[in-house]
C-alpha positions in Angstrom: -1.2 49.9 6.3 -3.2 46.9 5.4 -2.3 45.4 2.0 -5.7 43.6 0.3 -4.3 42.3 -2.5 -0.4 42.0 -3.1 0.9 41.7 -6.8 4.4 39.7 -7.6 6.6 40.4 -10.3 8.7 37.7 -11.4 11.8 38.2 -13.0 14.5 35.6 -14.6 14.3 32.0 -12.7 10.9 32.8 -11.4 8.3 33.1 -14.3 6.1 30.0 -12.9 5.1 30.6 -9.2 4.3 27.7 -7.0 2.5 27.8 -3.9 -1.1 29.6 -4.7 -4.2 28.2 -5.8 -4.4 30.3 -8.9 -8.5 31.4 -9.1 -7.8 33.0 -12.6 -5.9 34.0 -15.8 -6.1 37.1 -17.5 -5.1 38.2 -21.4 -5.0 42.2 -20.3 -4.5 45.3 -22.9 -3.9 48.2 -21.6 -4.3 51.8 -22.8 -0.7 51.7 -23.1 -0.5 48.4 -25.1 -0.1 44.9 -23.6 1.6 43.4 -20.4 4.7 40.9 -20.8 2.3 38.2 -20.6 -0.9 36.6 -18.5 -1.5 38.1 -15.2 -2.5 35.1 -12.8 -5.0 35.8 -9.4 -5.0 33.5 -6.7 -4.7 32.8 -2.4 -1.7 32.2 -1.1 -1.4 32.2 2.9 -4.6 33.3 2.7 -4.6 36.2 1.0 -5.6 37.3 -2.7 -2.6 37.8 -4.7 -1.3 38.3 -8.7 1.5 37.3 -10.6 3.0 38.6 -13.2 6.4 36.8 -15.5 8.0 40.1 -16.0 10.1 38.4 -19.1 7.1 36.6 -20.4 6.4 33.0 -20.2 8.4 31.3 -21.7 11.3 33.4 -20.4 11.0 36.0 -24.1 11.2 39.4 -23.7 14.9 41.2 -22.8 15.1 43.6 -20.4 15.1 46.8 -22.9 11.9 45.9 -24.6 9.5 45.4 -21.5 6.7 47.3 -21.8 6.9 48.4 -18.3 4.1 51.2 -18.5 1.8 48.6 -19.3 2.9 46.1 -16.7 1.9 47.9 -14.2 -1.1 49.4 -15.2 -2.2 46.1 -15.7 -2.1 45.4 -12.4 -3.5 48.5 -10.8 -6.3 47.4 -13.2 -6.8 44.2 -11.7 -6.8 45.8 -7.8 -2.9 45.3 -6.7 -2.6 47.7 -3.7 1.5 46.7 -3.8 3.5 45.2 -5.5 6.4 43.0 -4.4 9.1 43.0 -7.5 12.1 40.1 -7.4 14.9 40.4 -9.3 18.0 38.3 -10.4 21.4 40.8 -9.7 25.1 40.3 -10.0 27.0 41.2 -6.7 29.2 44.3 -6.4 29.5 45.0 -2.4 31.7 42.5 -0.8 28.8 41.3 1.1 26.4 40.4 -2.1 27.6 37.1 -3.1 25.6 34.6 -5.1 23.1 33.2 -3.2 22.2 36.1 -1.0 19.3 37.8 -0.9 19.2 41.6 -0.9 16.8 44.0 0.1 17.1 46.8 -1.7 16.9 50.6 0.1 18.1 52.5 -2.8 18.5 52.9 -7.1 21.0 54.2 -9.7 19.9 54.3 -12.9 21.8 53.7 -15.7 19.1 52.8 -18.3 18.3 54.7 -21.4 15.6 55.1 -24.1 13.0 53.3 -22.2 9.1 54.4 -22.1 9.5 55.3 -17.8 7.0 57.4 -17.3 3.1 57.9 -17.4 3.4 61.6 -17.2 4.6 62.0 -20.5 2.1 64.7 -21.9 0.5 62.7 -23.8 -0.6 59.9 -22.1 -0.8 62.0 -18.6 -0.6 65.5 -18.5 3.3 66.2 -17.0 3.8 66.0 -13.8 6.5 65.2 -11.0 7.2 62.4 -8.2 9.5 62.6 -5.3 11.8 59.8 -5.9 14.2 60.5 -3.1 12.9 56.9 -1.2 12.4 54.3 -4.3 11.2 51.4 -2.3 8.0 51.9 -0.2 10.0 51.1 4.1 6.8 49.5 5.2 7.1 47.0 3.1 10.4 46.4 2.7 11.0 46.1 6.3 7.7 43.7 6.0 9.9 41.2 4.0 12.9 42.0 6.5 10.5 41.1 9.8 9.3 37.8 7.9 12.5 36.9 6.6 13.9 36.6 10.4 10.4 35.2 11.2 11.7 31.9 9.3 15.4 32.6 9.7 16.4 33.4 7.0 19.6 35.5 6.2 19.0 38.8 4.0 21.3 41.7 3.2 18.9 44.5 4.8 20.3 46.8 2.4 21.3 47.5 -1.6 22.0 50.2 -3.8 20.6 48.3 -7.2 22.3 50.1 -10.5 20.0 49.6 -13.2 21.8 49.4 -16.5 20.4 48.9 -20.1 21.4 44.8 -20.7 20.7 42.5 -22.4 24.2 42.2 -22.2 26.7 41.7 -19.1 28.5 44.7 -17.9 32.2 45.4 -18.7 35.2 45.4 -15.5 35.4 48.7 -16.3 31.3 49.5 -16.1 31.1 47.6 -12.8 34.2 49.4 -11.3 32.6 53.0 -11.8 28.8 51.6 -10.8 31.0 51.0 -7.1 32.9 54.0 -7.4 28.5 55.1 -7.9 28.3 53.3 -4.4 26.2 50.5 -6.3 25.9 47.1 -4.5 24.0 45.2 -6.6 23.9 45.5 -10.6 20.4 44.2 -12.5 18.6 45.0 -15.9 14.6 45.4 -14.4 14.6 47.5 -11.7 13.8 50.9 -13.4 12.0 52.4 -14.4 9.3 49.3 -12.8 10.0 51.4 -9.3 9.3 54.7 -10.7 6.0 53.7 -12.4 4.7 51.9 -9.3 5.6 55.5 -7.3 3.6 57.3 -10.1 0.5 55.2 -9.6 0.8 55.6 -5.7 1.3 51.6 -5.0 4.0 50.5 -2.9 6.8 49.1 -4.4 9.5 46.5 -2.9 12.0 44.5 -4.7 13.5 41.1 -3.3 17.2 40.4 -5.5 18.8 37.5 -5.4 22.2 37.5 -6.1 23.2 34.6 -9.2 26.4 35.8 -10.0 29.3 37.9 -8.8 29.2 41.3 -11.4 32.4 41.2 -13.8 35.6 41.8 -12.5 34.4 40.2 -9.3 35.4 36.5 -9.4 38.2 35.0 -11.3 37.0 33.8 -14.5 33.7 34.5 -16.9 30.5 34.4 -15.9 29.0 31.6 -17.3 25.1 31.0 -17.7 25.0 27.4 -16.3 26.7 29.0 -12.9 24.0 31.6 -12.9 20.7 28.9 -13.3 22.7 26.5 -10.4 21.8 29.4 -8.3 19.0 30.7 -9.4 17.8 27.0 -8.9 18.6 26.9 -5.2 17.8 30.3 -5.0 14.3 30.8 -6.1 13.3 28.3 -3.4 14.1 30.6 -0.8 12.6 33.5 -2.3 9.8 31.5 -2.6 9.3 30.7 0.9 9.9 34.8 2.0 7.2 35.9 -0.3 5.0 33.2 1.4 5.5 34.4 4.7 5.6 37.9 3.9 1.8 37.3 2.7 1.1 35.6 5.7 2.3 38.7 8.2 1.1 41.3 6.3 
C-alpha cells in the first residue's frame, strides 16, 4: 500500500519536530471539539507529512484529558492516510530497558472513563471494529525494515498496557500488568489505536523506553532520569521516522 500523506503523533519529549519544511499551520475544530493543539503540514524525505503534539505545545494536557476523538479526526480531515503514533513507556519485559525502542504488536487496556469511540450513538450510529490486530503489520514492519536500513536496534515486539496516569503505576500494578503479559506500560496508547482502526487509517506506534516501570530498578523514578533519556532518545526516533518516510 502506498501511503500519500503520513501523520505523526508526538507524545512527551517530542512536541517540536525537526527535520520538515513545515508548508503550514492549522487551528482545526472538529465536530467533536478541538485537537490537543496546531496540526503542522510539511515535506520531509520527500513526502507530505502532519504533525500533531499529542500533549499540546507547550507540553499541557495529561493523558486522561486528551481529546483523542478529535485528534484524529482532525487529521483524517486534513488527508492523513496513516498515522505513525510515538510514545514515551516504562519497561516491563527484561528486554525493554531505557533507551530502547519498541515496536509494539499488541495492547492491554487498562484505561477508563475516556471518550474512545466514534460509534457511540450519538455521534455515529453503533457499530463494531475487529480489534484483534491493533497496529496496522504493513506499517509496523515498514518502521522495522527502515530501522535495520540505518542500523538501528529495535525490540520488534511489545505488549503496551495502557493505564489511566497521570500518575506512575504502583509495584503492585506493574507486577499484575506482567502477570497481563505486558512489556511496556504507557498513558496514550488507547484508545488513539482504536479510533484510528474506526476511521480505517493505519495505525503504528514507535515507544521509546525512558524509564524502567516501578518495581523494576532499585530506587524511585525520578523525572530528571526520564528527560536524560528522552533527550538522547528522541534523536533516534527522529532519524527512524525520517527513513521510514523515505522507504515508504
Amino acid at each position: 500500500m502506498a501511503f500519500n500523506k503520513v501523520a505523526i503523533i508526538g507524545g512527551t519529549g517530542l512536541t517540536q519536530l525537526d527535520g520538515p519544511d513545515i508548508t503550514g499551520s492549522y487551528e482545526l475544530t472538529t465536530d467533536l471539539g478541538q485537537p490537543s493543539g496546531p496540526v503542522q503540514e510539511g515535506r520531509w524525505s520527500e513526502r507530505d507529512v502532519l504533525f500533531l503534539a499529542r500533549h499540546g505545545h507547550p507540553h499541557a494536557v495529561p493523558p486522561h484529558k486528551i481529546n483523542y476523538r478529535a485528534n484524529l479526526l482532525a487529521l483524517q480531515q486534513l488527508g492523513a492516510d496513516a498515522i505513525i503514533a510515538v510514545n514515551a513507556v516504562g519497561g516491563i519485559h527484561h528486554a525493554m530497558q531505557s533507551g530502547v525502542i519498541s515496536v509494539p504488536h499488541q495492547v492491554v487496556d487498562y484505561t477508563w472513563g475516556r471518550e474512545s469511540t466514534y460509534f457511540d450513538g450519538e455521534f455515529r450510529p453503533l457499530d463494531h471494529i475487529d480489534l484483534s490486530y491493533p497496529y496496522d503489520e504493513e506499517l509496523r514492519q515498514s518502521l522495522i525494515r527502515a530501522a535495520a536500513a540505518i542500523q538501528l536496534p529495535v525490540c520488534e515486539f511489545g505488549v503496551y498496557g495502557a493505564t489511566q496516569g497521570p500518575r506512575l503505576e504502583t509495584v503492585a500494578e506493574i507486577s499484575r500488568m506482567e502477570k497481563d503479559g505486558c512489556d511496556l506500560v504507557g498513558m496514550t496508547g488507547m484508545p488513539e489505536a482504536a479510533l484510528a482502526r474506526e476511521l480505517g487509517i493505519p495505525y503504528a506506534s514507535i515507544c521509546l523506553v525512558v524509564n524502567p516501570a516501578a518495581g523494576k530498578s532499585e530506587g524511585l523514578i525520578t523525572m530528571d532520569e526520564i528527560r536524560a533519556v528522552i533527550s538522547e532518545g528522541m534523536q533516534k526516533v527522529r532519524d527512524l521516522l525520517a527513513e521510514t518516510l523515505k522507504s515508504l
